[in-house]
C-alpha positions in Angstrom: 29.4 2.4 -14.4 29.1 -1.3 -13.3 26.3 -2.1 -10.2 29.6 -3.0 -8.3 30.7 0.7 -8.8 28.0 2.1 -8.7 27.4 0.2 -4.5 30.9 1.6 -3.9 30.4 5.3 -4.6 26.6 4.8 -2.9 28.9 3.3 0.1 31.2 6.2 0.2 28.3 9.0 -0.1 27.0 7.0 2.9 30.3 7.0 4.8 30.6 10.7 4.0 27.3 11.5 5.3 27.9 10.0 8.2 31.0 12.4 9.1 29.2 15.0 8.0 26.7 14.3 11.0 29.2 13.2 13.3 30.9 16.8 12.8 28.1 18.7 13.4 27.5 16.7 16.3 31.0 17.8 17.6 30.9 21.4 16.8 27.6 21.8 18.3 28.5 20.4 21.8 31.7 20.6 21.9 32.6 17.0 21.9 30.8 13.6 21.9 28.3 12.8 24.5 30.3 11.7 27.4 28.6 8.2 29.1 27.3 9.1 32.5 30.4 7.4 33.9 32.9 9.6 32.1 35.0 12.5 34.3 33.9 15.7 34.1 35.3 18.1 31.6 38.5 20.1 33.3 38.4 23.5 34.6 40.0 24.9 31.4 37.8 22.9 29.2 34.9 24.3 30.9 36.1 27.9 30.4 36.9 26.8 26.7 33.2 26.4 26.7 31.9 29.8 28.7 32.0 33.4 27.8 35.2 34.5 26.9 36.4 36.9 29.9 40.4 37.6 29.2 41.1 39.4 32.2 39.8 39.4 36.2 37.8 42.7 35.7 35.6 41.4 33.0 34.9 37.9 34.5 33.4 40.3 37.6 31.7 42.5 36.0 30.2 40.1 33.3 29.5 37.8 36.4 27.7 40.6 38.2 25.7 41.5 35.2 24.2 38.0 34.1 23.2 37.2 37.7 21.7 40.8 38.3 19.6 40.2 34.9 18.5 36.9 36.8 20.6 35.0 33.8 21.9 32.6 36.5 23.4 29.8 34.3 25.0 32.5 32.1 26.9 33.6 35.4 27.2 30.1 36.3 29.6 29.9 33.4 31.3 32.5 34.5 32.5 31.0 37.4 35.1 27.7 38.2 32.2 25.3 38.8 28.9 26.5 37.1 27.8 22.6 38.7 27.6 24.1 41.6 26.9 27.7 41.0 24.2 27.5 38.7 21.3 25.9 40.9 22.7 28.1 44.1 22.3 31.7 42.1 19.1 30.3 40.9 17.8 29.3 43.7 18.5 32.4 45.3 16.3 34.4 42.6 14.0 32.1 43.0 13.7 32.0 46.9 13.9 35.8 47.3 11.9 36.9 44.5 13.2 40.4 43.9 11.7 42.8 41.5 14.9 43.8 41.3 18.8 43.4 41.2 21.5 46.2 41.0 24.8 45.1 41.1 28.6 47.0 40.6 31.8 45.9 40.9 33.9 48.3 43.2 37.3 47.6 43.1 39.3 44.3 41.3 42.7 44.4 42.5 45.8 43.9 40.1 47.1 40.9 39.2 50.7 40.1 40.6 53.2 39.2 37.8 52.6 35.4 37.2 49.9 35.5 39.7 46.8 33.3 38.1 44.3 35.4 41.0 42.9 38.5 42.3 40.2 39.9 44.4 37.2 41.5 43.3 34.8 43.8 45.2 31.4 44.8 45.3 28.0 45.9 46.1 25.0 44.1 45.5 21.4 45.8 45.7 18.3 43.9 46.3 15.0 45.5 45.9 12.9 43.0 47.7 9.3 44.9 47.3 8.3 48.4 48.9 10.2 49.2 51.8 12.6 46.8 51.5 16.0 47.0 50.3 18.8 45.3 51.1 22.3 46.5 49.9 25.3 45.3 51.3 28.8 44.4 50.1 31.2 41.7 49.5 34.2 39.9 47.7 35.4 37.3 45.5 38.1 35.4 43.7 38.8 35.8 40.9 41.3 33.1 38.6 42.9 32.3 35.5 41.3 29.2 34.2 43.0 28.2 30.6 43.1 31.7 28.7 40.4 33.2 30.5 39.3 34.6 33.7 36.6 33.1 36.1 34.9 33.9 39.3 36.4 31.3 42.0 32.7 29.7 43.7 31.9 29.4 46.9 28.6 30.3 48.5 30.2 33.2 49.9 30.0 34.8 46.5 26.8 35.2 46.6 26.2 36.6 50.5 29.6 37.1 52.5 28.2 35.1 55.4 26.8 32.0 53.5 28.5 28.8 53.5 28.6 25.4 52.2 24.8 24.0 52.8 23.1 27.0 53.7 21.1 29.5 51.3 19.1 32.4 52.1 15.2 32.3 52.6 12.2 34.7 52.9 10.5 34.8 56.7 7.1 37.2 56.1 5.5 35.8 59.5 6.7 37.1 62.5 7.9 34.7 65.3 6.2 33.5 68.1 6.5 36.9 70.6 5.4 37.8 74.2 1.8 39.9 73.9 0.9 40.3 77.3 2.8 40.1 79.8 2.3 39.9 83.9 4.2 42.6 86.5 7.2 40.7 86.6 7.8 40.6 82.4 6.7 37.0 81.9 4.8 35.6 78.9 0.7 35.4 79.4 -0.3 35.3 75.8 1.7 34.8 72.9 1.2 36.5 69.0 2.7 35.0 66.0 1.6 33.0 63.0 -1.2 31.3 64.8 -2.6 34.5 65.7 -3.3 35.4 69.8 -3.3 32.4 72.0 -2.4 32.1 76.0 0.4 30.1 77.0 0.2 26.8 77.7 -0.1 26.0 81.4 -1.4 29.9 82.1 -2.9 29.8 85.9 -5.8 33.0 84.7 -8.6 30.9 83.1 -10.7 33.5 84.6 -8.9 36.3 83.1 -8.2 34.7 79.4 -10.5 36.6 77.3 -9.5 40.0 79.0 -5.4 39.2 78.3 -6.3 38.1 74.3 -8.8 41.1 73.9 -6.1 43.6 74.1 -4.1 42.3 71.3 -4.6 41.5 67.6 -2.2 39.3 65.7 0.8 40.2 64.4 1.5 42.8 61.5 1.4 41.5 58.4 4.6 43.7 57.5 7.0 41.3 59.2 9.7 40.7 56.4 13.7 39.4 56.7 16.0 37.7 54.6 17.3 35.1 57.1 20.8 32.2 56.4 19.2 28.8 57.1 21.5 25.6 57.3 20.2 22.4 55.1 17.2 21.4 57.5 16.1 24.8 57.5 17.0 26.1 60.8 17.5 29.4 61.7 21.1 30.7 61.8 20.9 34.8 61.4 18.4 37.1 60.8 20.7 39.0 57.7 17.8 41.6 56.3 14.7 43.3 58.3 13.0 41.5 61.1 11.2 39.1 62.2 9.1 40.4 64.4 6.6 43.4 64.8 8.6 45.6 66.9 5.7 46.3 69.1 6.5 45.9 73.1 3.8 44.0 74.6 1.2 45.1 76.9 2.0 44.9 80.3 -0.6 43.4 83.1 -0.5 44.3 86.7 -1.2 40.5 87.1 1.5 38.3 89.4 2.3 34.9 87.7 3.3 33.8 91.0 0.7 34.9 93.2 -2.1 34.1 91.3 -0.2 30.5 91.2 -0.3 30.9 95.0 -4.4 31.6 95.1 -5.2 29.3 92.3 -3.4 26.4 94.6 -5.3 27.4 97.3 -8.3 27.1 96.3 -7.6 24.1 94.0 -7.3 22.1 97.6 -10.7 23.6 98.6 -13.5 20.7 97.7 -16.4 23.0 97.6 -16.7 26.1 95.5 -13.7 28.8 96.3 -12.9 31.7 95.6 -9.6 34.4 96.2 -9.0 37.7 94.6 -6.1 39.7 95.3 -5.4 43.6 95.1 -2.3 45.2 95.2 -3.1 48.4 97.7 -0.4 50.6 96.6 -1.4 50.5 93.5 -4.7 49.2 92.4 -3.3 46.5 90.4 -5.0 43.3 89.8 -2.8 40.5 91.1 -4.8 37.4 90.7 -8.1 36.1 90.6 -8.4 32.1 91.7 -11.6 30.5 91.3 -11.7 26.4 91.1 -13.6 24.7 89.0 -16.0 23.6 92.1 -17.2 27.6 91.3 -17.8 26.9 87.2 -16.6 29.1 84.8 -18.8 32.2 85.6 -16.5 34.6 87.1 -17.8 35.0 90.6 -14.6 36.2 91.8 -15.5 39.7 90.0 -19.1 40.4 90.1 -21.0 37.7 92.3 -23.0 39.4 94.7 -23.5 37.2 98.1 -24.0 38.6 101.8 -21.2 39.6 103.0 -22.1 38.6 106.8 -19.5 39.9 109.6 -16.8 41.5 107.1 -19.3 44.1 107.1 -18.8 44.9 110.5 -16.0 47.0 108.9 -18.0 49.3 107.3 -20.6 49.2 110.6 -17.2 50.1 113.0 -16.2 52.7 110.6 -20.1 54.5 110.5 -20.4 54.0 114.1 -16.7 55.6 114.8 -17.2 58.1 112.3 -21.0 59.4 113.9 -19.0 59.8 117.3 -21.7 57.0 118.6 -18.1 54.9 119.8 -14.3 54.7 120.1 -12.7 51.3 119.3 -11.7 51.2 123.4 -15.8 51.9 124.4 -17.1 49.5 126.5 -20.1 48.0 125.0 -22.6 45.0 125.7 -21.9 41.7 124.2 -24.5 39.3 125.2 -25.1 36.0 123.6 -28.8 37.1 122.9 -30.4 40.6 122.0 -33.9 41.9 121.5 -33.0 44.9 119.0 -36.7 46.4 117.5 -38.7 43.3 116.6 -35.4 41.2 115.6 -33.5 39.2 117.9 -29.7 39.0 117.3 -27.8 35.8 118.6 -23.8 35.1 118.4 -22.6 31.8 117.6 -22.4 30.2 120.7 -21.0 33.3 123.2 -21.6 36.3 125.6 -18.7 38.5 126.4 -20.7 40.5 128.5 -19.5 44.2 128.7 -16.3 44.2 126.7 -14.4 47.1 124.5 -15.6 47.7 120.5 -12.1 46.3 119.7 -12.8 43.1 121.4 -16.2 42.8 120.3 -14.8 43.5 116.9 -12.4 41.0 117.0 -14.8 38.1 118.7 -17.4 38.9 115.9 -20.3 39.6 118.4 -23.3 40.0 116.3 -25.5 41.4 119.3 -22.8 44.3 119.9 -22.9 45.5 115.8 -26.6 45.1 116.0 -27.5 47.7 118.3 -24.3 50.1 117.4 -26.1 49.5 113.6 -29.6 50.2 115.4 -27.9 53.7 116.9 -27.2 55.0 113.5 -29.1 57.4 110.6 -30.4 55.2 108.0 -28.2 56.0 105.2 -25.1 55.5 107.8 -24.4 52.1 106.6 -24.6 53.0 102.8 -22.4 55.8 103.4 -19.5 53.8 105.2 -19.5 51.0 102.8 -19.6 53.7 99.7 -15.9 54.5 101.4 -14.9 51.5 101.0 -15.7 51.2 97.0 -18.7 49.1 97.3 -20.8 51.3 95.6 -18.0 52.4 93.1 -18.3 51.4 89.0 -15.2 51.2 87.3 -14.5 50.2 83.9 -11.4 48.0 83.4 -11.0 47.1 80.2 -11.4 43.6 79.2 -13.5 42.7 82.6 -16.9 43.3 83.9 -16.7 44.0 87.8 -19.5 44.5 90.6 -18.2 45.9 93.9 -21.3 45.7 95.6 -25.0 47.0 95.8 -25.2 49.2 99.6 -28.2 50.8 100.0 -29.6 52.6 102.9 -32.0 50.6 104.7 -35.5 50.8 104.7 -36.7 50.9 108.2 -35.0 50.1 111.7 -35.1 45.9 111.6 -33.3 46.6 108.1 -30.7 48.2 109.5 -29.9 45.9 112.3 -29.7 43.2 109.7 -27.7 45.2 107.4 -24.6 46.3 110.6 -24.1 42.3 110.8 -23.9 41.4 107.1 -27.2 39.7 106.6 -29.6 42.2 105.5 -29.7 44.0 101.9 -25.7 44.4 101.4 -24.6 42.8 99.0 -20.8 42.5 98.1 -18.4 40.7 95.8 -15.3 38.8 96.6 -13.8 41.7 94.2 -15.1 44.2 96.2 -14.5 42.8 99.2 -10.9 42.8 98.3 -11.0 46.4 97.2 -12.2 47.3 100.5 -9.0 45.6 102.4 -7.4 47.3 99.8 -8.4 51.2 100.9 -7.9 50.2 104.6 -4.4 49.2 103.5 -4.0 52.0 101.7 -5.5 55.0 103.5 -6.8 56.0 100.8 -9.6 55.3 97.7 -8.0 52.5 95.2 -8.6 52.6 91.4 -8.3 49.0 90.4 -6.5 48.2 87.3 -5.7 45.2 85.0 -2.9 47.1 83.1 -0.3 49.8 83.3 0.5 52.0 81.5 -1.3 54.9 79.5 -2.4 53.3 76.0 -6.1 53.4 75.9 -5.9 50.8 78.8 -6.8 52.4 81.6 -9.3 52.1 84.0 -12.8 55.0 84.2 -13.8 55.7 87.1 -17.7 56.3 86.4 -18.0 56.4 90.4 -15.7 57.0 92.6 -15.2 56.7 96.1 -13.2 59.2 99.4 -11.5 56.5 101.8 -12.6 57.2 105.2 -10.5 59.7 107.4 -6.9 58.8 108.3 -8.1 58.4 112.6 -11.2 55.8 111.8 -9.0 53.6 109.5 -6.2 53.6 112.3 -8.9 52.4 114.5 -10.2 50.1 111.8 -6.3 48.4 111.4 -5.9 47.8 115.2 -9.4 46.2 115.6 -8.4 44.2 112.2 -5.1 42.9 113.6 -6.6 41.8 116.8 -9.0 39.8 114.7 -5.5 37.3 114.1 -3.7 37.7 116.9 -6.8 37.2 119.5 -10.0 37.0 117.6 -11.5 34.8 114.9 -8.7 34.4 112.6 -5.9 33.0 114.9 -5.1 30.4 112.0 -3.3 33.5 110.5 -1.2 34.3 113.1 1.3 32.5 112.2 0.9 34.2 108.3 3.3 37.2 109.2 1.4 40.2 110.1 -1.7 39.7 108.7 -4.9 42.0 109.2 -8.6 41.1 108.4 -12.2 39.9 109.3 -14.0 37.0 108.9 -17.5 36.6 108.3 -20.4 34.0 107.9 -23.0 34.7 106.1 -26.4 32.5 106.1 -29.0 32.4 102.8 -31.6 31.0 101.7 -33.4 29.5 104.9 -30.9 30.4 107.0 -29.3 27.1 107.5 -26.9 27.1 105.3 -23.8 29.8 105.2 -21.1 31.2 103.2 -17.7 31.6 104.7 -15.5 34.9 104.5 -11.7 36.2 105.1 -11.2 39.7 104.2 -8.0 41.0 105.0 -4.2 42.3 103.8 -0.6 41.4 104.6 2.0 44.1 103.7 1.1 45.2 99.7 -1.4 42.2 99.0 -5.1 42.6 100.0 -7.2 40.0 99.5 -10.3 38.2 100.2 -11.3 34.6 100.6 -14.7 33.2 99.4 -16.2 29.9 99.8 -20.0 29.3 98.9 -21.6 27.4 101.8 -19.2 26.5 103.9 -21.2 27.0 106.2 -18.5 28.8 108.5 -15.6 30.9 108.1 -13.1 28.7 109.6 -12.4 27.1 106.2 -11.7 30.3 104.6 -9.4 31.4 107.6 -7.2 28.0 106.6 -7.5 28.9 103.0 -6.1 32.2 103.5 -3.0 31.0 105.4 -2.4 28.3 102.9 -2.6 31.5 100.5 -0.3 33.5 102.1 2.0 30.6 102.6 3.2 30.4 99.1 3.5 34.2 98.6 6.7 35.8 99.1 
């Protein structure tokens, strides 16, 4: 063979190899490599290209098999657009992460004479991990696309409620949910994926520590299967929760008058105080202290002289030994020699006057001689009545009433019946005791309700004095406002109560005191060194101006 024939059959084994490559390009992909700006291949070319499915029950139940087997572009191909189905099914296995997928067709109806689709039904099972399975079932279209059968997509295929742009997502972290909450149901602290925190803005910096200490963070065990849109928000919870189904704890606390006491005494320049009982009750209903008074929570256990609030539990002893009725006259001079001590009043002499007036004036001279007229455990014994010697546990606080004990000689006692001796009270106590006379009747204070492992022990208790002394002990309290030392309440609704002033140190400096109740809110009024109780008077009207 010549070199030219020899090139020409070389050329044609070349040519021929070529088309051999060339067709083994074709039958392995079906075609040449479209150029990214070539159409897409038509629906029937497509099907050409998938499983072969000649009729509507076998594209379902093919369908339903490959994407339970998590063979998601396999049941991609089974459908009219596996472009779109492909990443959604996948997506979804990979989102939800089951260890499990059971999935049956139910029902494909028949297929009309020269009808080219049909509905399919069915049930799909996820196992999503212990305890949580979600089931539920749905439908889809089913059409003729070239000589076989395909699942029409749409989201709704793979959840009935799911549409263009949304997919389905995992939520193991329970929302943001009320943990505490005050008498009236609103949020104090909040549990959720941060753990326990108080609400922003909260008005019981005092109390914060006591509302978190009751609650732990959120079970671990919230789970749901929830249909976001495309910027991940929220549209329905579609499996389990998101929450932990526990209620929260409910606080006897008053959002809006602890908002009332804590504006109060905000307004107060020096150190202030207010704590507020509910009588009928026992339940906590604010505790105010401004930051003039530090962080220390003197509104529940700092113990100062109580100084002519006292005279409440000297009235009731003296009432109770027989010694005086509230309508006795007695001496009220602006000076007394009692033992070695001399009692003065601030600045007047009512002469011989009734206990009620006395009472109501605040004459020292008068309770220091009814105090000097008494046994020596007569004081201790009166104020015990009142709670000031009672312990209670309440969970979450730690509370002093008050230290009463009985006096240890005559000049002790006289001291003692006006407030200045060895008494010592706190503004909670102090409250507590407005509280009983309100009541009639010992009070149990509380921070919660309910019976949950939150209620309050009673290591020492307390009887309320009888019924006839504490009727006595209201009408001398009332006239207190309407005629006595306290007139800047009068105008507070019908308030009862008693001021006091109460010296320390040297003796020329003073705290000032309102102790007193109006209809189911005692309270009391503290203000270190005031130096008077006029203050405190004002502070309590300014109080009981913003509660309704």
């Amino acid at each position: 063979m010549s070199p030219a024939g020899k090139r020409a059959v070389l050329i044609g084994g070349a040519v021929a190899i070529v088309a051999i490559v060339v067709a083994a390009v074709v039958i392995l992909t079906g075609g040449s490599p479209a150029p990214e700006a070539a159409a897409q291949p038509s629906d029937s070319a497509a099907a050409a290209a998938g499983p072969v499915a000649p009729d509507p029950t076998s594209a379902a139940q093919l369908y339903l098999k490959d994407f339970a087997g998590n063979q998601t572009d396999d049941a991609g191909l089974l459908t009219d657009d596996p472009h779109a189905a492909a990443p959604a099914l996948r997506d979804a296995w990979y989102t939800l992460k089951p260890h499990d997928v059971q999935a049956k067709v139910d029902k494909v109806d028949p297929v009309a004479a020269g009808a080219a689709k049909t509905t399919a039904s069915y049930t799909l099972t996820w196992d999503l991990g212990p305890g949580h399975v979600w089931s539920y079932s749905g439908a889809f279209d089913v059409v003729k696309a070239g000589v076989d059968w395909r699942v029409h997509w749409t989201p709704a295929v793979l959840y009935p409620k799911l549409q263009a742009g949304q997919r389905l997502v995992i939520s193991t972290a329970a929302a943001d949910q009320p943990a505490v909450v005050d008498r009236e149901g609103k949020a104090l602290v909040m549990t959720g994926p941060g753990g326990v925190n108080v609400v922003p803005g909260s008005k019981f910096p005092l109390l914060a520590s006591a509302l978190t200490a009751e609650v732990t963070s959120s079970a671990s065990d919230a789970f749901a299967v929830q249909r976001v849109d495309s910027s991940g928000k929220v549209l329905e919870t579609v499996f389990g929760k998101v929450d932990t189904g526990q209620p929260p704890v409910k606080s006897t606390l008053s959002t809006a008058v602890q908002g009332a006491a804590q504006f109060a005494v905000d307004t107060y320049k020096g150190k202030a105080v207010i704590v507020a009982i509910q009588p009928s009750t026992g339940g906590l209903l604010a505790v105010a202290q401004n930051a003039a008074a530090g962080t220390s929570p003197t509104a529940l256990n700092g113990l100062y002289a109580p100084g002519s609030t006292f005279k409440i539990a000297t009235a009731t002893a003296a009432l109770e030994a027989g010694v005086v009725t509230k309508d006795s006259q007695v001496a009220c001079p602006l000076t007394a020699r009692i033992g070695t001590r001399t009692i003065s009043n601030e600045g007047f002499d009512l002469g011989t006057t009734t206990v009620h007036r006395a009472f109501a004036k605040s004459c020292n001279t008068t309770f220091g001689q009814l105090a000097s007229q008494l046994p020596p455990d007569a004081l201790e014994k009166a104020a015990s009545q009142y709670g000031l010697n009672a312990d209670f546990d309440i969970p979450g606080l730690t509370t002093e009433m008050g230290k009463v004990v009985a006096a240890s000689g005559g000049d002790e006692q006289v001291e003692d019946g006006i407030g200045q001796g060895t008494v010592q009270v706190s503004p909670f106590g102090e409250a507590l005791m407005a509280a009983t006379v309100a009541a009639g009747k010992a009070v149990t204070p509380k921070l919660w309700q309910g019976s949950d492992g939150t209620e309050t022990t009673v290591n020492d208790g307390y009887r309320a004095p009888s019924a006839s002394v504490l009727a006595s002990l209201r009408t001398m309290m009332r006239e207190v406002v309407t005629g006595g030392t306290a007139t800047g309440l009068a105008r507070s609704g019908t308030v009862y109560g008693k001021t006091g002033t109460a010296q320390f140190g040297s003796g020329a400096e003073a705290h000032g005191w309102f102790v007193g109740y109006r209809g189911d809110v005692a309270f009391s009024v503290f203000l270190e060194d005031s130096n008077d109780s006029g203050p405190a008077v004002t502070l309590g009207a300014k109080f009981l101006s913003e509660v309704k």
